[in-house]
Structure formats: C-alpha cells, structure tokens
C-alpha positions, 0 to 999 in steps of 0.5 A: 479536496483539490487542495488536499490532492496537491498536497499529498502529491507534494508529501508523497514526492518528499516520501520517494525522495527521502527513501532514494536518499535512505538507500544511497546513504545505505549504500555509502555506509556498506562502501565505507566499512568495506572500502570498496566504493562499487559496492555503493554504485552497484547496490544503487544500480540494483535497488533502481531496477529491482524498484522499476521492475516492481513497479511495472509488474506490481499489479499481477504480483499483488493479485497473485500474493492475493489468491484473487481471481478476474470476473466478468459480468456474466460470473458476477453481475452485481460487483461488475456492473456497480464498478461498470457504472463508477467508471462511466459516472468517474470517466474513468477507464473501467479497471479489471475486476476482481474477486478474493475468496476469504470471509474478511470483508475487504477491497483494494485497487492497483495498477500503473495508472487509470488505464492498467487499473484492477479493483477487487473485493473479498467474498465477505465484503460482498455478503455483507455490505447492501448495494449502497454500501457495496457502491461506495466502498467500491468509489472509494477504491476507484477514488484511489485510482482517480487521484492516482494512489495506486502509482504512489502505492506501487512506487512506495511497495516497490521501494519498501521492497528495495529497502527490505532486499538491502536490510536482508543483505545487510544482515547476510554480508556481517555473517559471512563476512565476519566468518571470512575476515575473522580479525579484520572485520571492525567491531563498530562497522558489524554494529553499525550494520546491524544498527542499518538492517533492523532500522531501515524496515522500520524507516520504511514502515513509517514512510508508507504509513504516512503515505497511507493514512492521508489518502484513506481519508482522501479516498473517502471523501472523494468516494462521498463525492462520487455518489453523493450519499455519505451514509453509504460510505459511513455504514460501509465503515461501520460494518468494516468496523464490526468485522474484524476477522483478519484476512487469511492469506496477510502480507504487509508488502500490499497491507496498505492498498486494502481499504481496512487493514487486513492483517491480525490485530496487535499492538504492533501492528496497529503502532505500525498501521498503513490505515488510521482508525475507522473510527476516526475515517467515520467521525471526518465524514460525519462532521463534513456531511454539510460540505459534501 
C-alpha cells in the first residue's frame, strides 16, 4: 500500500507538471498569433495566483458550491462521533464535520492538509447505510485526508480551473478581436485558438480523472485497513452501487472529491468519470480480503 501511495504522488507530481507546461504552452500560442509576448508573462502570472488562491480558499468554496452545513456532536451524534472515533483511531486531527441535505447517498473530504480538513455526508448516505457501513465509508474519506489526497484535489481543482479561465478567454479574445481587427486577424491563428479552448478542458478532464481513479482504490484499501472489516466497505459500495439518484446541486469542478460520482449518468460522463466503476472498486477488495 505504501508503495502504492509513493507512486501516485510520483503520478500526481507528473499530472501537476505537465498541466503548468499545458498553461505556458497556452500561453505562447496567444503571444504568438498576437506578437505581444506580456500576453504569455501575464496570462501566466494570472493562472499562478488565480490557482493559489483557489487552493487556499478551495475548502469553503466546495462546501459553499455544496449547500453543506457544519455539525456538531449535540446536532448530530451518531456521524460526529464515527468521524470522532477515526480521528483518534488514525491520529489524525479531527477534520470539521459536515452535512448535505440531498436524498443521493454520498460523501467527500477537502481541506489543505490533516490540519484544515472537512468531512461531509448527504442525508441519504446517512439513511441508508448501518453503522458499519456508515463507518467505513467515512474511513474511506479520512483515508483521503491521510494520505494527503485532498491537497492534490485542491491542486488539480485549482488547475483545472485556471485551464477553464484560459479556454473562455480564449474563445472571448477570437470573437472581439476578430470584430476589431476585421482584415488583420489570421485565419489559421482564429483556428488554432478554437483548436486550444475546446482542447484544453478536455486535457484537463483527462488529468483529473487519472488523478482520480488511482486514490478511489486507494482510499478503499486504506479504509479496509482502518477498520479491519472489509465487508463494511464492500456493502457500503453495494448500497452506492444500487443507488444511483444524481445529487441535486451537480458541479464537475468538485465531481472528483465525492466518494461516487454525483452528477447524471451518460455516456459522456461516465467516458469523462473522475471514479472507475463500483464494480470494479468492490471485485480489488473482494479479491484482497486475504491481505488486508
């Protein structure tokens, strides 16, 4: 499992560096059609503090764009006092804890790190699952914030959202300026720019699925490793996998922190998912019981 963890850092170091050298080659494009240079420095200098600032304000604004609302122990004991008693079990600091009020069971985990970590559930999650299966669904999420999954999300949520900024500007700077410089725009330059903004999003998607995918696994396994009950994550799974109501309030910027996908099913979506098949998730713990 350790080696696992140090690979996907490795992966997730790849992923981060390639998305800064996607933004700077975004970047040189615009300065070259334009012959302006400063629109590379700036538009580089911008997506850098456009992606800090998302990442330093990331948790509040994913529980915002949620609708999720902090417990406490005395509003709701039974969730408090499961994620209580992983934070002791894990030694981990204990995160603040949240609730979503939409009938789609699901949960997620944000924050920086262990110390400015969140944890929320949706009140289907919590009328459906038992106590057991509640628990390990709630391992696997502080399992995100053990192995620091929730700074990479925050990282590639930030990024992801630079890239989007880019592409919408991108299609807004080919309109007006094609308006403005009526004879002196390029027609190869206009494609390549439309080529760049329908791309770029698609590029992104890609990365934070393969970002994704690897530490849904992960988080499974480490949660069966916390509570040393497989069947409690595998019937957790099972129940996810018979309920599949999308989440009222859907955003694909925070798709990826949800433990199950929470947006409508497609075949779009599910060609784009930031969470491999539940089926799947269950058929790796059923085959590592013996291991675990």
């Amino acid at each position: 499992m350790y080696k696992q963890i140090a690979e996907n850092k490795r992966r997730t170091i790849f992923i981060i560096l390639g998305f800064v050298v996607m933004v700077g080659a975004i970047a040189g494009v615009f300065a070259y059609l334009y012959r302006d240079p400063w629109i590379a420095v700036w538009t580089v200098v911008v997506s850098v503090i456009y992606a800090l600032v998302q990442y330093c304000c990331a948790g509040s604004i994913a529980m915002a764009m949620t609708g999720a609302r902090e417990v406490t122990k005395k509003d709701n004991p039974r969730l408090y006092n499961i994620v209580e008693n992983l934070s002791i079990t894990t030694g981990l600091p204990m995160p603040k804890v949240y609730v979503i009020d939409d009938k789609a069971p699901n949960a997620f985990a944000t924050g920086r790190d262990p110390k400015h970590a969140a944890v929320a559930a949706t009140t289907g999650l919590l009328d459906i699952m038992n106590d057991k299966e509640l628990t390990a669904v709630m391992a696997h999420e502080m399992s995100h914030v053990k192995n620091y999954d929730i700074r990479v999300s925050m990282i590639v949520f930030g990024l992801v959202c630079v890239v989007g900024l880019i592409s919408d500007f991108g299609f807004r700077f080919m309109y007006y300026g094609n308006r403005r410089r009526d004879n002196e725009g390029s027609p190869v330059g206009y494609v390549l720019i439309l080529i760049v903004a329908i791309l770029s999003p698609i590029v992104a998607s890609i990365a934070q699925m393969a970002v994704s995918r690897q530490r849904e696994y992960l988080a499974d396994a480490s949660a069966v490793n916390i509570t040393r009950y497989p069947e409690g994550m595998i019937d957790a799974l099972k129940k996810l996998q018979s309920h599949t109501q999308p989440m009222k309030s859907q955003n694909i910027a925070t798709e990826a922190m949800y433990i199950n996908n929470p947006l409508r099913k497609g075949l779009f979506s599910n060609l784009f998912s930031s969470h491999p098949p539940i089926e799947k998730r269950i058929e790796r713990l059923e085959h590592g019981k013996q291991t675990f």
